[in-house]
C-alpha positions in Angstrom: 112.2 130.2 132.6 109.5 132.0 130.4 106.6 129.9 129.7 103.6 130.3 127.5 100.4 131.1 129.5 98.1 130.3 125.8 98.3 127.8 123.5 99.4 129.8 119.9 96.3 129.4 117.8 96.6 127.8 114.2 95.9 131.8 113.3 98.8 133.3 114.6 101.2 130.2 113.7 100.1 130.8 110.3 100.5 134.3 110.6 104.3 133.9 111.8 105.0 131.7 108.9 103.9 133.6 106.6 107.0 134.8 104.7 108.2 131.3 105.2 107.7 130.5 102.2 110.4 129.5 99.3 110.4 131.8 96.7 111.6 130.8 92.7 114.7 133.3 91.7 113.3 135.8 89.0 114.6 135.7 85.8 114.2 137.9 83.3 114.8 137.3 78.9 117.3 139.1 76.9 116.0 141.3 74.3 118.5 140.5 72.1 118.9 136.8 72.4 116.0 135.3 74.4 118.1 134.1 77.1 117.3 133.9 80.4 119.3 135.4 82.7 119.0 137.1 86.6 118.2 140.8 86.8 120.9 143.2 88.0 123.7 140.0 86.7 125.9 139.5 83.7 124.5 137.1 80.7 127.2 134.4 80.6 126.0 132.7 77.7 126.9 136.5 75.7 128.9 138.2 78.2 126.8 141.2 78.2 125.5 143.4 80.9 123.7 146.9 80.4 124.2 146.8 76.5 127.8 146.8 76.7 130.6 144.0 76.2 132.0 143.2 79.8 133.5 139.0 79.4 134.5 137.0 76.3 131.5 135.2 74.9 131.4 131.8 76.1 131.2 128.9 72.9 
């Protein structure tokens, strides 16, 4: 069984975990309405994607 000959420095434990990290899901507002909504996804709330009509508006 492999064992480590060095303890792993703070350093290069920190440097492994460096993309660890949780990121927040980018959002991005409507022109149109000023909703919120994820890039590259259809706006529920108006059912509109790319300027063009793809689902029935929700009420």
């Amino acid at each position: 069984m492999a064992v480590p000959k060095r303890k792993t420095t703070p350093s290069k434990r920190g440097m492994r975990r460096a993309h660890d990290r949780l990121t927040a899901k980018p959002y991005v507002e409507d022109q149109e309405t000023g909703e919120l909504h994820r890039p590259h996804h259809i706006d529920l709330k108006t059912g509109m994607y790319r300027g063009k009509q793809v689902l029935e508006p929700k009420d």
